[in-house]
C-alpha positions as CSV (number, residue, x, y, z in Angstrom):
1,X,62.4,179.9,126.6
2,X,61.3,182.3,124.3
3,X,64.2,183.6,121.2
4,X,64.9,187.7,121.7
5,X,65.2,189.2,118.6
6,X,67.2,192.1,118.1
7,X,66.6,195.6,115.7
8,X,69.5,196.2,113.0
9,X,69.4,199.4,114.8
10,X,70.2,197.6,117.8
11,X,73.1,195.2,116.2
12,X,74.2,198.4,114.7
13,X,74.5,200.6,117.9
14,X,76.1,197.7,119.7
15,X,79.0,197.3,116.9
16,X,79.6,201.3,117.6
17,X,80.3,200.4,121.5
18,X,84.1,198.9,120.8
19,X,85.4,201.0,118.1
20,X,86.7,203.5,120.7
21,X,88.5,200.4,122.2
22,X,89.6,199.1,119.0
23,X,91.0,202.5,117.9
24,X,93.5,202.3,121.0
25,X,94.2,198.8,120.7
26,X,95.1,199.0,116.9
27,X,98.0,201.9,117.9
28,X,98.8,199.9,121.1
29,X,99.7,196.8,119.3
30,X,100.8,198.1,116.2
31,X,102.5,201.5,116.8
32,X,103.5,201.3,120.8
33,X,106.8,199.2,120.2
34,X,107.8,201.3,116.6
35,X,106.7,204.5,118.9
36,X,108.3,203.7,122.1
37,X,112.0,203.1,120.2
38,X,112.3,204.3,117.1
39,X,110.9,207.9,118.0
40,X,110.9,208.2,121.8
41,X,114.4,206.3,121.9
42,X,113.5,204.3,124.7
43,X,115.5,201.0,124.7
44,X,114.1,198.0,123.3
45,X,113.8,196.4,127.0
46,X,112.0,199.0,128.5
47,X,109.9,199.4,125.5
48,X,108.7,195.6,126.3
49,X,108.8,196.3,130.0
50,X,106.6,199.1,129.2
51,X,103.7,197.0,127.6
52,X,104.1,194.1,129.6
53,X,102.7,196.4,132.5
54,X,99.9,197.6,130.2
55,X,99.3,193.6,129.6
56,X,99.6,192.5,133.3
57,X,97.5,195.6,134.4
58,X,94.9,194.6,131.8
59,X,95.0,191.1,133.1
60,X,94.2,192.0,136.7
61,X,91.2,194.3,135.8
62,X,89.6,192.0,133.8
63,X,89.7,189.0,136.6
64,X,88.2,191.8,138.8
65,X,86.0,192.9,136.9
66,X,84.9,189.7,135.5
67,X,84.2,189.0,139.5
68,X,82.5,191.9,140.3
69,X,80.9,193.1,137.2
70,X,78.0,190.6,137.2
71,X,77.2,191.7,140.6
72,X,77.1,195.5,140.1
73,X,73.2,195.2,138.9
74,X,72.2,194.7,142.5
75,X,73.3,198.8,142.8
76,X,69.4,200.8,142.0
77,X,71.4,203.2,140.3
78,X,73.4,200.9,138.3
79,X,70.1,198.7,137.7
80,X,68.3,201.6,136.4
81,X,70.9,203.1,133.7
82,X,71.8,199.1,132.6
83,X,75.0,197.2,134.6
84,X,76.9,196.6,131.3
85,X,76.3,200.2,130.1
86,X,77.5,201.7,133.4
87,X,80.4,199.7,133.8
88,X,81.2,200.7,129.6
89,X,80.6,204.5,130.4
90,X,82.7,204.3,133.5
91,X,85.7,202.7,131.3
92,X,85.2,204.8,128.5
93,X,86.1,208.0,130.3
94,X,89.2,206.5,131.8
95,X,90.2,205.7,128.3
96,X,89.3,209.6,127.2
97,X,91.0,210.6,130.2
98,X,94.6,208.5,129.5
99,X,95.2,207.5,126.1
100,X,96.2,210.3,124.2
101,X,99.3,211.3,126.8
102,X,101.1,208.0,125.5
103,X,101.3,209.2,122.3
104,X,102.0,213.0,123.1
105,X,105.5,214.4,121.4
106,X,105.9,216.4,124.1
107,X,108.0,213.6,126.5
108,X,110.4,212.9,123.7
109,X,113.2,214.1,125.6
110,X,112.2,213.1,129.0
111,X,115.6,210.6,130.5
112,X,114.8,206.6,130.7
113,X,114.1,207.1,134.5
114,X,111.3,209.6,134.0
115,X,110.2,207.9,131.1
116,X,109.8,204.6,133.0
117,X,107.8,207.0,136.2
118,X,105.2,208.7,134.0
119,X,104.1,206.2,131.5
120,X,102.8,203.3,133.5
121,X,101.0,205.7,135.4
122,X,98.8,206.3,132.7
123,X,99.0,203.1,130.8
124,X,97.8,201.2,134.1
125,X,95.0,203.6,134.0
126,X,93.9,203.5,130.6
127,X,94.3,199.6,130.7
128,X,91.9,199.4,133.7
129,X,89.3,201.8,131.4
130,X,90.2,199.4,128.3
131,X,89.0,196.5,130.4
132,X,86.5,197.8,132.0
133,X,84.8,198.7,128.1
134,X,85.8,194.9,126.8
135,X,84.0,193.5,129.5
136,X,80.8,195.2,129.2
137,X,81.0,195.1,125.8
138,X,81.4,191.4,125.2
139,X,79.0,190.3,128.0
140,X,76.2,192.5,126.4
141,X,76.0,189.9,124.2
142,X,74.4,186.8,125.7
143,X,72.6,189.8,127.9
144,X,70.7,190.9,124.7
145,X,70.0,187.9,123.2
146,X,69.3,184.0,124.1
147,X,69.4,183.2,120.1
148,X,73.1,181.3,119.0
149,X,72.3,182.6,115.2
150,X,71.9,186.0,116.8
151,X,74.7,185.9,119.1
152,X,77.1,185.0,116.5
153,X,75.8,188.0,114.0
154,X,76.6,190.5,116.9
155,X,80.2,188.7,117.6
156,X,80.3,189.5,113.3
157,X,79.1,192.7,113.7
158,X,81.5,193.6,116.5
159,X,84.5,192.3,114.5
160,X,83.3,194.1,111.4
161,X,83.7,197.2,113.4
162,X,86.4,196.0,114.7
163,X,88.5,196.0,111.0
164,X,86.3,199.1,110.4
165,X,88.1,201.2,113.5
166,X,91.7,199.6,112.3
167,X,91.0,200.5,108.9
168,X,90.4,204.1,110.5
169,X,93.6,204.0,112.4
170,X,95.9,202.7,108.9
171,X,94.1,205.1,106.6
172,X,94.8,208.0,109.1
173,X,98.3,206.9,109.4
174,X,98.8,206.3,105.5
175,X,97.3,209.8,104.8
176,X,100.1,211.5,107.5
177,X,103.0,208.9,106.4
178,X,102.3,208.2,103.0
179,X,102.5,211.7,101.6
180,X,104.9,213.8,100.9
181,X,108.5,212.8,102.4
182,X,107.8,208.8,102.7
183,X,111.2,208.3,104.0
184,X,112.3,204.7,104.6
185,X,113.1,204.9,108.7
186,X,110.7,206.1,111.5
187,X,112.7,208.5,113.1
188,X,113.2,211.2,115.6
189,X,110.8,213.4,113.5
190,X,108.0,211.9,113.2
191,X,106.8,212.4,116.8
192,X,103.7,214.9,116.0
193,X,102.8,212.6,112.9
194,X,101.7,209.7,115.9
195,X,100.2,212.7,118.1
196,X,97.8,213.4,115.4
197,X,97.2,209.8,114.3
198,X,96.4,209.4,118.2
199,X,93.8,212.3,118.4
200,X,92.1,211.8,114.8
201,X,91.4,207.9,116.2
202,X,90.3,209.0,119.8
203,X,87.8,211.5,118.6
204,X,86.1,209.3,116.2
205,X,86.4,206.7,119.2
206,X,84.5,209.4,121.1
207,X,81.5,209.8,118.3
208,X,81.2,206.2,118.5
209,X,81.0,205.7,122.2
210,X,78.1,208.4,122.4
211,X,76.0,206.9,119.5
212,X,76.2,203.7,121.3
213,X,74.9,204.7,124.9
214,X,72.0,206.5,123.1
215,X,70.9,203.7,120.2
216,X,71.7,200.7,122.4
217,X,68.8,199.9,125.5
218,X,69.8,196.9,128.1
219,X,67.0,195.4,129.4
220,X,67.7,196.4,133.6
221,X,64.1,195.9,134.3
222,X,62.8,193.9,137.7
223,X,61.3,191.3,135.5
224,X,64.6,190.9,134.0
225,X,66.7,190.6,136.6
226,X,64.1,187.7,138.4
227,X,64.1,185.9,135.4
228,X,68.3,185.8,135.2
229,X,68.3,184.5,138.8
230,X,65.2,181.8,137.6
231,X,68.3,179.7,135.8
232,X,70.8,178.2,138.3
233,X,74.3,180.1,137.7
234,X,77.6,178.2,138.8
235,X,79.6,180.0,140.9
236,X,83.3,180.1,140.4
237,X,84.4,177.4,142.0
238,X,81.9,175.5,139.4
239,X,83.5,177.1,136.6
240,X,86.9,176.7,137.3
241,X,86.5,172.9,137.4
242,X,84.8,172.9,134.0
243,X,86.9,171.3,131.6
244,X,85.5,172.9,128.5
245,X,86.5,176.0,130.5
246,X,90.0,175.5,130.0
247,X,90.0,174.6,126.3
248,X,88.0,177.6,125.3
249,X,90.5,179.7,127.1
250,X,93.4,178.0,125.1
251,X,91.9,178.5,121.5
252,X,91.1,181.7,122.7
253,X,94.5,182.5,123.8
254,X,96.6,181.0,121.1
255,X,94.1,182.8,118.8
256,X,95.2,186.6,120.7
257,X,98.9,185.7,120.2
258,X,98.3,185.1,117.0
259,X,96.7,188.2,116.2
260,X,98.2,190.2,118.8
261,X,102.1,189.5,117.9
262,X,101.3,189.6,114.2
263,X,99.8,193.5,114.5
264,X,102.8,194.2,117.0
265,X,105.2,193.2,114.4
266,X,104.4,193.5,110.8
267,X,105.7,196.9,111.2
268,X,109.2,195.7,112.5
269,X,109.4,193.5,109.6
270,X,108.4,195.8,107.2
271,X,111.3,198.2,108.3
272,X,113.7,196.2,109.7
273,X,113.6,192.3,107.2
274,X,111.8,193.7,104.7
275,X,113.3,197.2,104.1
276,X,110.6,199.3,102.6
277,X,109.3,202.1,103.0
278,X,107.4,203.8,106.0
279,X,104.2,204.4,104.2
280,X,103.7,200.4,103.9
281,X,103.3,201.0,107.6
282,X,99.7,201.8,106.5
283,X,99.1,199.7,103.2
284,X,100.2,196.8,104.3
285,X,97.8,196.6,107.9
286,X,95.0,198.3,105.7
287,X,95.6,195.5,103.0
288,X,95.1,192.8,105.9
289,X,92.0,194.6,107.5
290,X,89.9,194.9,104.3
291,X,90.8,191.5,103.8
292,X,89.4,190.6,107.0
293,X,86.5,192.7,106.7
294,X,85.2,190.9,103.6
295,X,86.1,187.7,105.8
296,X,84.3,188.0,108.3
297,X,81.0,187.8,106.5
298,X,81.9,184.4,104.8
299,X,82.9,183.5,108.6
300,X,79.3,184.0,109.9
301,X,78.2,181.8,107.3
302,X,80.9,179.0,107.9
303,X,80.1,178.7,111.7
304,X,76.5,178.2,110.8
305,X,77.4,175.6,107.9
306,X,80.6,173.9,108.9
307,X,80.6,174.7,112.8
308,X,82.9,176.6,114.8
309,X,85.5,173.3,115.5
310,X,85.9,172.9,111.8
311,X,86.0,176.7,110.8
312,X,88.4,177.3,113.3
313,X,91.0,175.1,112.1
314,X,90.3,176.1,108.5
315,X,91.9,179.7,110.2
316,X,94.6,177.8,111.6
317,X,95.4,176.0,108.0
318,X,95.6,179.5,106.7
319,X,97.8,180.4,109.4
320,X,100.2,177.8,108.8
321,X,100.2,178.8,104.9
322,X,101.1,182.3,105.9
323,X,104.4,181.3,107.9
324,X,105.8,178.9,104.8
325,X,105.5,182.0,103.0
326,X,107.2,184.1,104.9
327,X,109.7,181.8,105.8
328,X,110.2,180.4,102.1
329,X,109.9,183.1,100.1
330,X,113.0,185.5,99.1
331,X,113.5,189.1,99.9
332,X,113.0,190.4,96.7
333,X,109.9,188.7,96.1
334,X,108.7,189.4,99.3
335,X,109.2,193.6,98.2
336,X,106.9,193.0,95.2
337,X,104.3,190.8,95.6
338,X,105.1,188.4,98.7
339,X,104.5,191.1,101.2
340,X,100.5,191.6,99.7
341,X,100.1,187.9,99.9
342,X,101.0,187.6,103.4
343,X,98.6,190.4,104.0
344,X,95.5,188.7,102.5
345,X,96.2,185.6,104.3
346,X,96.7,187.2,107.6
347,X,93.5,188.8,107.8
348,X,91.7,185.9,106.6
349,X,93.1,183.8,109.2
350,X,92.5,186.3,111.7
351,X,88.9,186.9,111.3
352,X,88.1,183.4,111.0
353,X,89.9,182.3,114.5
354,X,88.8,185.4,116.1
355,X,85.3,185.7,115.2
356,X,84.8,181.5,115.8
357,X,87.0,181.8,119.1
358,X,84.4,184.2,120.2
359,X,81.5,182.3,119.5
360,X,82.6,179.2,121.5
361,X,83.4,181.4,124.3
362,X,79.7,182.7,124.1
363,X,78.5,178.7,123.8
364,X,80.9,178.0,127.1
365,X,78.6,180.6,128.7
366,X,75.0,179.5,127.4
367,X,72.1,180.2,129.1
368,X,74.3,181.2,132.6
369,X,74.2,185.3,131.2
370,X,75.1,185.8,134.9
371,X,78.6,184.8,134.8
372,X,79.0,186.7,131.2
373,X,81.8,189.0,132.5
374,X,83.4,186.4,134.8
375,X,83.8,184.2,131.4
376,X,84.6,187.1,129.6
377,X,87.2,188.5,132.3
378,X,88.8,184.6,132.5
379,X,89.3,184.9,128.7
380,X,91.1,187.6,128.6
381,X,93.3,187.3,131.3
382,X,94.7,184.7,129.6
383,X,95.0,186.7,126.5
384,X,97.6,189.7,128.2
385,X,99.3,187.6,130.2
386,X,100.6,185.4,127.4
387,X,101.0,188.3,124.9
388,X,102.9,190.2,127.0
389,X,105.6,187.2,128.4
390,X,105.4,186.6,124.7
391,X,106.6,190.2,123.8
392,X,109.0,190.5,126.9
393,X,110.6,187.2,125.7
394,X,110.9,188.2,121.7
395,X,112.2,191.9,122.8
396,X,115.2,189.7,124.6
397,X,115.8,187.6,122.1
398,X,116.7,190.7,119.0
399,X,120.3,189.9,118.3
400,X,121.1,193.2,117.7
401,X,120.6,196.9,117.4
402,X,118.3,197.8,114.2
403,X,119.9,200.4,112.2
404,X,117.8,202.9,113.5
405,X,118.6,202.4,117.0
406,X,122.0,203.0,116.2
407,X,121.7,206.7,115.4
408,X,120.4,207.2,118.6
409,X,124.0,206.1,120.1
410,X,127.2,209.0,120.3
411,X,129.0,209.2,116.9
412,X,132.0,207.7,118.8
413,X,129.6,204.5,120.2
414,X,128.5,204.0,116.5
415,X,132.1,203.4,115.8
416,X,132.1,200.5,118.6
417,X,129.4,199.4,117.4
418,X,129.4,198.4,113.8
419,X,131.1,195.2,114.5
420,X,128.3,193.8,116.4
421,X,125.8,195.9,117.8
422,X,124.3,193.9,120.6
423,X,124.3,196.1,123.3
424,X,121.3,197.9,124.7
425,X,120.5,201.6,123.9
426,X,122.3,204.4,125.6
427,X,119.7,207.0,127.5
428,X,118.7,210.3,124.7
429,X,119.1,212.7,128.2
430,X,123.2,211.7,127.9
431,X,123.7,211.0,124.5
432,X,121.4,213.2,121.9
433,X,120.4,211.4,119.0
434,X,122.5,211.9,115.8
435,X,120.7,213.9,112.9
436,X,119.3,211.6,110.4
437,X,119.2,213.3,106.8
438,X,120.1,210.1,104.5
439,X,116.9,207.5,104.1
440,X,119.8,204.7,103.0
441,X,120.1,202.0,105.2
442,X,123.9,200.7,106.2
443,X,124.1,197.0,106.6
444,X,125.0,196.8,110.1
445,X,125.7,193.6,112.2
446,X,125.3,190.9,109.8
447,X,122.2,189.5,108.0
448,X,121.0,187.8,111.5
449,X,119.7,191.0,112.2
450,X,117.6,191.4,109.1
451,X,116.0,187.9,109.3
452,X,115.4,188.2,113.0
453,X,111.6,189.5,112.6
454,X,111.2,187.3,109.9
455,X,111.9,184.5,112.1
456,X,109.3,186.1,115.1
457,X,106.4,186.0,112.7
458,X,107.4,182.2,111.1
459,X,107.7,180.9,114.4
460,X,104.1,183.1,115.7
461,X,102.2,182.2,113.4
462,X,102.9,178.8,112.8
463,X,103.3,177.8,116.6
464,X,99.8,179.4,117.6
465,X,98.0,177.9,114.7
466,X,98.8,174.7,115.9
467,X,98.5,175.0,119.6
468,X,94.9,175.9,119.0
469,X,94.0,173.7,116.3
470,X,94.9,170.9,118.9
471,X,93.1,172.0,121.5
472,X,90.1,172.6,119.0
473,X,90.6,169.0,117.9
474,X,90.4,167.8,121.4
475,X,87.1,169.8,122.1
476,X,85.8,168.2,118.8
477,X,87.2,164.4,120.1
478,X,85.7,164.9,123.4
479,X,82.3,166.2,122.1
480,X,81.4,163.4,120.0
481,X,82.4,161.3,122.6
482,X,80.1,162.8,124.9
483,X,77.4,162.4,122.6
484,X,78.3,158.8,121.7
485,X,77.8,158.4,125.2
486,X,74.5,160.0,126.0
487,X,73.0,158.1,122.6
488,X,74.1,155.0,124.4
489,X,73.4,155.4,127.5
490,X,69.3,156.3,126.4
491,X,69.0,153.0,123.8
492,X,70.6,151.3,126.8
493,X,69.5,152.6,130.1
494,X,71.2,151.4,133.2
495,X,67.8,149.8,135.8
């Protein structure tokens, strides 16, 4: 089989087709939660409730898609324009189409009822679009290229664009958070701050959408579709009683939760454990995603050199290193210095567990190009599913109202409250929030509260380190083992 190389304007043009993706996905993970209760008022359960839906709706497209998306080439129309790129267009308008009215201001004051009613209409939506984009977007890869080396320089490139398009989202929010009144709450006021955030990220999603759909061609001639069906593709039954199948999926998933729940709250740490001020909302993420940009080239270099089985538990080791500091290190320490340090590790351990995790999910697939999406789809359905439970289950588990949360209570309930503020928040349509005009924080309900998010990221990313380093030490195990074997078998062959 002959190697298909690939243009740098090629590589370049397919890094541009996720940044819209990664725009949204950097505000949903990061800003939905901080968003959802600290400015919309919308109690922490619902907030939870609210992104689990986005997760499980996420979760079903990309098993449907996965099914269905390697079929859709058999459509002329389809064929013609490239399957991958029509089934990326397709999601990328429902994205257009949906994002931006989760972060409008203008709901603010809508009751929890019709808050609960209009945003998973368009959250299931947009989720379906997001999928739909991830899908086509990740398969393209063993589509463009039968060349490991190659395939794990566009899995680099896509991340690089990846920490590029967060960077985008961190500076943006920096430049409208970081100036001027830095206060030390998100509040109330700060609605129209996340609406512009929102439509500075989705237009520069929509520039790099465009620029990928004219610089990247997907080869959707009759040749190349004779010569995909040439190489015997398992069905799904096949796959699903692969082995390697399902310790892929695990790396891949404990690698998502460890990404995932970091990004979703770093921010509550920073404000609520941490207790600084809202413009390290934006340094501290945009510290962690240069980090991980500079990463991720050493990364390439280490799967090539080291393997991905090794590299990924080097991420892992990192991991591990970055929840003994958080958990170890004292509060004041952590406000100077501790808080920069966690950031550098983070995004080093990030990019080296994502970027690897991808790579052996594009080895599971090989040569079979055919079930690309199916693989792809699989992968990721594992992903939401366990990120949102995982959120559902933290949201439960906050032993009380952050200080914040209280102003959004009756003067009178505040008064109840200060005692032991465990309750859930009271709807904004009955009781208005109270006017915020000092940036001092009160210490309410004990120091349990405090340490609480300080305890979410010890215990995240220390316990999905090690749930994926053993299942890439297993891999590892059961690959030499194989080989052994086959050696064995040939200086020894059975008449």
């Amino acid at each position: 089989m002959s190697v298909k190389t690939l243009s740098k304007l090629t590589i370049f043009g397919y890094g541009l087709g996720h940044v819209c993706n990664d725009i949204c996905a950097s505000m949903w993970f990061t800003y939905l939660l901080l968003f959802f209760q600290k400015v919309l008022g919308i109690g922490r359960s619902d907030a939870a409730l609210l992104l689990l839906i986005g997760q499980f709706a996420d979760g079903i497209s990309t098993t449907l898609l996965g099914l269905v998306a390697d079929k859709i080439g058999l459509i002329p129309i389809f064929r013609r324009y490239g399957k991958r790129k029509s089934l990326h267009l397709f999601g990328s308008l429902c994205v257009f189409a949906t994002f931006p009215f989760i972060f409008i201001p203008t709901v603010q004051d809508m009751c929890s009822d019709q808050q609960m009613l209009y945003y998973p209409v368009f959250i299931v939506i947009f989720q379906f679009g997001w999928a739909a984009v991830q899908i086509s977007h990740l398969s393209l890869i063993t589509d463009l290229t039968n060349d490991e080396n190659t395939r794990t320089l566009l899995t680099s490139v896509r991340y690089g664009f990846t920490v590029i398009s967060n960077l985008l989202v961190y500076i943006t929010t920096w430049i409208f958070f970081g100036f001027g009144d830095s206060s030390q709450q998100v509040g109330h006021g700060d609605a129209e701050k996340f609406r512009n955030i929102m439509i500075v990220g989705v237009s520069c999603g929509g520039v790099a959408t465009l620029c990928f759909h004219l610089l990247v061609r997907e080869d959707s001639s009759e040749v190349r579709v004779s010569e995909e069906k040439k190489c015997e593709n398992p069905g799904v039954l096949s796959w699903l009683l692969n082995p390697n199948l399902y310790f892929v999926a695990c790396v891949y998933m404990a690698t998502r939760l460890y990404v995932n729940l970091t990004q979703a709250y770093i921010p509550f740490y920073l404000q609520d454990s941490v207790r600084v001020s809202s413009s390290f909302l934006a340094i501290i993420p945009l510290i962690q995603y240069v980090t991980s940009f500079l990463c991720s080239f050493a990364t390439n270099k280490a799967n090539k050199v080291a393997g991905r089985h090794v590299t990924w538990v080097g991420g892992a080791v990192l991991g591990c290193l970055a929840a003994l500091i958080i958990q170890l290190l004292p509060d004041p320490a952590m406000r100077s210095a501790g808080i920069f340090v966690i950031a550098i590790i983070v995004g080093c351990s990030s990019c080296v567990m994502l970027i690897t995790s991808l790579g052996l999910t594009a080895d599971l697939i090989g040569p079979h190009v055919q079930s690309g999406a199916l693989i792809y789809g699989l992968m990721s359905l594992t992903d939401k599913l366990s990120n949102g439970l995982a959120v559902l289950v933290i949201q439960g588990q906050i032993p009380c109202l952050t200080t914040f949360e209280i102003l959004w209570l009756p003067l009178v309930k505040v008064a109840e409250l200060l005692p032991n503020s465990c309750d859930d928040l009271e709807d904004p349509c009955t009781h208005p929030p109270v006017p915020v005009t000092s940036t001092v924080i009160p210490d309410f309900g004990g120091d349990i509260c405090f340490s609480f998010y300080k305890t979410v990221l010890t215990i995240a990313t220390s316990s999905t380190s090690i749930f994926g380093a053993l299942f890439v030490i297993l891999m590892l195990a059961l690959s030499r083992y194989r080989k052994q074997r086959e050696e064995r078998i040939e200086k020894n062959p059975i008449c």
